[in-house]
N, C-alpha and C positions, 0 to 999 in steps of 0.2 A: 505468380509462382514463387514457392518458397526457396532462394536461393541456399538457405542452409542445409536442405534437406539432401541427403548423399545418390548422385546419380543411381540406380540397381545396377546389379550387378548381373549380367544377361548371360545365357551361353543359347547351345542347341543343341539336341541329341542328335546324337550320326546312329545311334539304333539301341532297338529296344529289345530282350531276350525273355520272355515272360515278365516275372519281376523286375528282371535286372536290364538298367538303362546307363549308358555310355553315354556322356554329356562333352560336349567342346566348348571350352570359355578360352578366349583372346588373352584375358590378362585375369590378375587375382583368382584365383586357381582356392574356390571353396577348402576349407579346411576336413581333415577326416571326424564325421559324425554329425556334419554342419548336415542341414537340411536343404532340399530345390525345392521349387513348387513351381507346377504345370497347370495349362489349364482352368487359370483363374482361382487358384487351388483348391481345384480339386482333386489334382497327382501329389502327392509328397512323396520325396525321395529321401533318402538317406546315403550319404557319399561312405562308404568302405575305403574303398582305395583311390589312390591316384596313380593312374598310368604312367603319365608321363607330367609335361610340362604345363600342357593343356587341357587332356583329357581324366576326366574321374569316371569310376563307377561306381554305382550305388543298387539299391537296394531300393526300391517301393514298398510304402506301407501302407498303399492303398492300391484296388484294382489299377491296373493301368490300361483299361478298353480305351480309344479313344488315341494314346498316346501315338505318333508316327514322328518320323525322321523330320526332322529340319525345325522341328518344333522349337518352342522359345519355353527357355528354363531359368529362372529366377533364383539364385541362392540367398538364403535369408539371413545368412549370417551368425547364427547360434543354432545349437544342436537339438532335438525334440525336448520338449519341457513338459512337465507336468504340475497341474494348481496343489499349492497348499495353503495351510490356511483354516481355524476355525468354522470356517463356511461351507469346507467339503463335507462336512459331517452329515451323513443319513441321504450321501446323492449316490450315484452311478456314473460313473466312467468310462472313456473307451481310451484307448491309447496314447490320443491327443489330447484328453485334460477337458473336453466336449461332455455333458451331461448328457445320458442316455435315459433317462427317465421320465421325460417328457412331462418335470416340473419347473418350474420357473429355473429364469437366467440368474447366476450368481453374479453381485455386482463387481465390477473389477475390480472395484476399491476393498472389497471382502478378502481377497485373494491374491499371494502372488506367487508369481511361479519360479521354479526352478528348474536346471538341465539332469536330464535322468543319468547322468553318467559323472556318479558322485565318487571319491576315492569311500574307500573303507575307515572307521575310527581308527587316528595312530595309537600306535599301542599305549603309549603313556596317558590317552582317553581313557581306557579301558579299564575294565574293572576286574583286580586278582581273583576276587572273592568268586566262589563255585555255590548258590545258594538254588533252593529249592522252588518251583515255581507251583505252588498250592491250586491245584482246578477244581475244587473241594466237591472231584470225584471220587471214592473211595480206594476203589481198586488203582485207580490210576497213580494216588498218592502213596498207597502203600507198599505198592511189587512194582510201579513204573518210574520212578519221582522223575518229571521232568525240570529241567535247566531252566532258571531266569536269563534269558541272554541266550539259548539256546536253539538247536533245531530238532524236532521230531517227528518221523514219518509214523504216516497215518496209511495202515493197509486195510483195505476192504471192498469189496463187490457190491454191486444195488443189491439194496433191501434189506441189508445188514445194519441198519441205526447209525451210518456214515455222518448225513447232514445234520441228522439228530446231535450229534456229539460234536460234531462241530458247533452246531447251534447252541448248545448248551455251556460250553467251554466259553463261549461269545458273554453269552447269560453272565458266566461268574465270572469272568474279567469284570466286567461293568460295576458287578455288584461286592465284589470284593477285592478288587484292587485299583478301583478308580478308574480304568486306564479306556484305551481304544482301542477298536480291533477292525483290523482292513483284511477284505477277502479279495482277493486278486484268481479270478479264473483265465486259466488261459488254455486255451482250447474248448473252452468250453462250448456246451449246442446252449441256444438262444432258451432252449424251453428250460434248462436245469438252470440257467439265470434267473431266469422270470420267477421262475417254484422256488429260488433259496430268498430271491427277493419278498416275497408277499409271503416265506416261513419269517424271514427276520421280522418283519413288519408286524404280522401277526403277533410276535412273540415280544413284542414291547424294545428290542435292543437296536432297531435302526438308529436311533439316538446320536450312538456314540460308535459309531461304525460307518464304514468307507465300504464300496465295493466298485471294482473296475473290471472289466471284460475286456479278451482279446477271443474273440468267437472265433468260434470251430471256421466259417465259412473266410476270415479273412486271411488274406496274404500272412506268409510265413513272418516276413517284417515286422510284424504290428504284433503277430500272438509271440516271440521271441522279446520286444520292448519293453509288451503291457508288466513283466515282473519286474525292470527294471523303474518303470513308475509309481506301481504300489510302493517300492521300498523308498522312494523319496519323497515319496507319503508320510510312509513310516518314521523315518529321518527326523522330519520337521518336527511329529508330536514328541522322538526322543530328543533332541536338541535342544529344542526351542520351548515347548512348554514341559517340559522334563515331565512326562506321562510317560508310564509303560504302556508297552503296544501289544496284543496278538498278533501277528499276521499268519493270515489264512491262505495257504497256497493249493490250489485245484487247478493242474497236475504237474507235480515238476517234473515226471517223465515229458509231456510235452513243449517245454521250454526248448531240451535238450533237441527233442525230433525237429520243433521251428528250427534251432542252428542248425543240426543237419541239412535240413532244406536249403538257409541259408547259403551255405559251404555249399553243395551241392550244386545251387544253382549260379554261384560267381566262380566253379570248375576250380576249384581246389581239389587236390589228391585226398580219398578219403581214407581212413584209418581203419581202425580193425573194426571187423562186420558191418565195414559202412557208413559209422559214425565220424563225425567231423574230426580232425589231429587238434584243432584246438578245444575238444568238450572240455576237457579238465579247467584248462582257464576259463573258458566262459563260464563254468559253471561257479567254480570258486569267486568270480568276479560278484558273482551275485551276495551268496553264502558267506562270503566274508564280511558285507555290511550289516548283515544279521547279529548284532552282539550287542553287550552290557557296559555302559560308560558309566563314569563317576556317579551320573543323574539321576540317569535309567536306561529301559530295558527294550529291547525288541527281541520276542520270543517267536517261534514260528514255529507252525504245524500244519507238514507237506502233506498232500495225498503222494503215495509215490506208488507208479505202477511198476510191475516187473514184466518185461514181454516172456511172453510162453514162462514163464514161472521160473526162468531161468535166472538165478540168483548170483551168476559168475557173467552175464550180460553187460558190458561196460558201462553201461548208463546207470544201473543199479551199484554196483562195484565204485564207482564215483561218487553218483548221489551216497552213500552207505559212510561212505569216507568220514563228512560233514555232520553225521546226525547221533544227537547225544541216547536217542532214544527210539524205539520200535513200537509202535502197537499196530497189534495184528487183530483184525473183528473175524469174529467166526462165524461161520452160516448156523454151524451144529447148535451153535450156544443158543442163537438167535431164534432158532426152531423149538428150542425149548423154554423161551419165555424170559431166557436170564439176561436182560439189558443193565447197563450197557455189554453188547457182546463181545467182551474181552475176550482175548485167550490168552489166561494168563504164564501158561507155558512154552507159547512161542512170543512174546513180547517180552522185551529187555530194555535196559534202560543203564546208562553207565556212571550214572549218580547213585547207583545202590551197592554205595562204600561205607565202610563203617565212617571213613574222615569226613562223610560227606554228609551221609544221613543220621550217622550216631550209632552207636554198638546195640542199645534196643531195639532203633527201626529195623537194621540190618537183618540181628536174630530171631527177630519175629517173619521179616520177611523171607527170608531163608527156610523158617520154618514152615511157616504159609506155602510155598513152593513143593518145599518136599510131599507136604499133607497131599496139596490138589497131586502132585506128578507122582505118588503111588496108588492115591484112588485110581488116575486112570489106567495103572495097570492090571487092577484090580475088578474094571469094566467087564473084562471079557471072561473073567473065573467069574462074577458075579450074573452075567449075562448067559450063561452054560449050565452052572451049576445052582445058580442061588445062592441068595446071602445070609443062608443058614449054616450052609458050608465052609465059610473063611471061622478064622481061629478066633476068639474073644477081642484081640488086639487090633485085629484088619476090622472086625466090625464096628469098634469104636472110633479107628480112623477115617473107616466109610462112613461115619456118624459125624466126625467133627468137619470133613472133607466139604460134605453135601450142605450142611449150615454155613461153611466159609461162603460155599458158592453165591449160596443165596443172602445172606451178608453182602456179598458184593456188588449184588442188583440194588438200583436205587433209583428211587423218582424224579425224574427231568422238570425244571420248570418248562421249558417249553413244549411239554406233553402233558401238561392236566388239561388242556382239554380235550383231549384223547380219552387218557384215562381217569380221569377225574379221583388222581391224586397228587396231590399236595407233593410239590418240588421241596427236596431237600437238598440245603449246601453242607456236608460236611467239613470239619474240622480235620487235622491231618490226626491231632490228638486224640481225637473222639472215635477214629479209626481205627487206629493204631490200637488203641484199648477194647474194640470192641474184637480185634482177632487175637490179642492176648485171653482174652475170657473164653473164648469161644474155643482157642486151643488147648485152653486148663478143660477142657470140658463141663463146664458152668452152666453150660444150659441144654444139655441132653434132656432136660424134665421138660422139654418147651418143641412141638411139633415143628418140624422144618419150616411150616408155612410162615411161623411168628417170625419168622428171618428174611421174607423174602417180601423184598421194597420197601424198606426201613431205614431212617437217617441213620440216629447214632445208636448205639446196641442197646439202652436204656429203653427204646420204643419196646422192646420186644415183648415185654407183662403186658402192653397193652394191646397183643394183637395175639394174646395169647388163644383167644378163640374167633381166631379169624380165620374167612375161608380157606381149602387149600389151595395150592398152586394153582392149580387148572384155571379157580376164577378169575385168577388176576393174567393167565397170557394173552389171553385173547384182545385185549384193551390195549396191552404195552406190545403186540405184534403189530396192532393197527398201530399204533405212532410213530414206527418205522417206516 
């Protein structure tokens, strides 16, 4: 026997409440967020509170079948950890840092890990600068500019080109800004794991990308941590190998619902409609390690649900707080062919300043806005009467309107093989000039069609006799 090795440190549960297990240790009294382990560990627990002198509660992040009273619990002395490390790259995840993919063991020596409960960059890390983060999507760059260092919700329903643009935002990180991108689902159902899994894989980006799960079927415990672990995922490649990050988040509305649970089930008093009195802190505890240091960047793009549509719902109202940007995907756009299915007049973004983006980007964008937000007022005189009936001026706005639109559509690498066209990465510049032209009215002598799934506006002579619309929906509906 190794005399150096430290006796364990043993308790027992005196009771178990669902998740939540009441543990008695004699002496050294586990610290808060240390881990137990029951069971030959198979139970892991996570200590919350300390009752008294002796007794802790915690939290299980695994079923606890099996668990009963007088049981023997183990603390292990450091809090849940998660692998980093070069060698995470292109695996799957679950909570505990375990490969779910069912390919080879990563060697230890590859890898070493860290406690998921990191402080946030001090501010003097931090970087003053407010700079644009290029997804050399067009629309995106031009009426939405997202933050480097920032957070942006992502709104959308199935079958709107959701994963799609997520998938593709993955694409051009990789390929034009070097960096990494981690997808962290939490709540997720096992089948939409598996399908985004073998879409990355398909689509060449597994590479240089992480993904961890905390599934729909596990304990509140695990799918509330799993985001606490991607981000010290994240961490490592901002830190330590000074790479910008993506992080991919599917759904931070369920983050908030695991704490609910949480709170819920260790009998705290709940807050308004329900929700836990600490969301606001949890959630910022998260959202705060999200930012921009001297090095580099960790960016992130939430799916964020709103329940019943209700937009003044505390979890929306909080999450909203944090987020430098909105995109909102339309069914209507989506039905009619124009991918990606922005809407670009319910999607905002609070980088489209002039200090921010430049007195050009700004008034082009501004004007761009005004264009699409009086065509669509113009839908339902034009839908009644016909567009023989508006005045010379509305007809040429409904002329420059209809070409921005389709201007805005643009071909995904990770969908030609869908539609077997050629993925285009835009420039912000080559954007930016192609709705300056488009607003002079420069190319009313060129059919709508020449405008729609075209990189930079230069394509446009060359599709001058190209099908119309119609032939190209049907291909870019299936790649959603």
């Amino acid at each position: 026997m190794n005399l150096n090795t430290p006796a364990p440190n043993l308790g027992s549960v005196i009771s178990v409440r669902g998740s939540v297990v009441d543990v008695y240790f004699e002496t050294n009294l586990p610290a808060i967020h240390h881990l137990l382990e029951a069971d030959q560990g198979r139970i892991i627990i996570e200590v919350l509170t300390q009752s008294d002198e002796h007794r802790v509660r915690g939290i299980a992040l695994t079923p606890t079948q099996g668990l009963a009273r007088g049981a023997m619990v183990e603390a292990r002395g450091f809090p849940l950890r998660a692998p980093v490390g070069k060698a995470i790259l292109s695996r799957i995840f679950d909570v505990f840092g375990h490969t779910i993919d069912r390919e080879a063991k990563i060697a230890a020596e590859d890898m070493q890990w860290r406690s998921v409960h990191q402080p946030p960059p001090a501010l003097t890390q931090r970087s003053t600068q407010a700079e644009i983060f290029e997804t050399g999507i067009k629309i995106i760059d031009v009426l939405l500019p997202l933050e480097r260092g920032g957070k942006a919700g992502l709104f959308g329903g199935a079958g709107v080109g959701k994963t799609v643009l997520l998938t593709e935002m993955i694409h051009n990180m990789i390929g034009h800004h070097a960096g990494v991108s981690i997808f962290c689902g939490i709540g997720e159902r096992s089948r939409e794991g598996e399908e985004l899994y073998h879409d990355m894989k398909t689509a060449g980006v597994l590479p240089t990308m992480v993904m961890l799960f905390g599934q729909m079927n596990e304990p509140p415990g695990a799918r509330f941590r799993v985001a606490h672990a991607a981000l010290t995922m994240a961490e490592y490649f901002r830190d330590d190998e000074h790479r910008d990050v993506l992080l991919l988040v599917d759904n931070i509305f369920r983050f908030i619902q695991a704490g609910s649970e949480i709170s819920a089930l260790m009998g705290k008093m709940p807050s308004r409609l329900g929700y836990q009195a600490t969301m606001g802190t949890e959630l910022s505890e998260l959202q705060e390690r999200i930012a921009t240091t001297k090095n580099a960047a960790i960016t992130s793009i939430q799916a964020v649900y709103v329940p019943a549509d209700d937009f003044t719902d505390p979890a929306a109202v909080h999450t909203f707080s944090h987020l430098s940007a909105s995109i909102v995907l339309s069914r209507k756009r989506a039905s009619e062919g124009l991918y990606p299915a922005i809407d670009p007049l319910q999607s905002s973004s609070k980088m489209a300043t002039p200090g921010i983006v430049g007195e050009r980007h700004y008034a082009l964008a501004q004007e761009t806005r005004r264009t699409l937000a009086r065509y669509a007022e113009l839908k339902d005189i034009i839908a009644m009467l016909g567009l023989e009936q508006l005045s010379a001026d509305d007809r040429k706005l409904v002329a420059r309107a209809r070409r921005l639109e389709r201007f805005f559509t643009q071909p995904f690498f990770t969908t030609e093989k869908f539609s077997d066209i050629k993925g285009k990465l835009v420039t912000l510049a080559d954007a930016l000039d192609g709705c300056e032209r488009i607003l002079n009215n420069e190319f009313n002598q060129y059919p709508e069609s020449a405008l729609y799934m075209i990189g930079s506006i230069d394509e446009v002579k060359q599709k001058d006799a190209a099908p119309p619309l119609s032939d190209y929906r049907k291909p870019a509906a299936d790649a959603s």
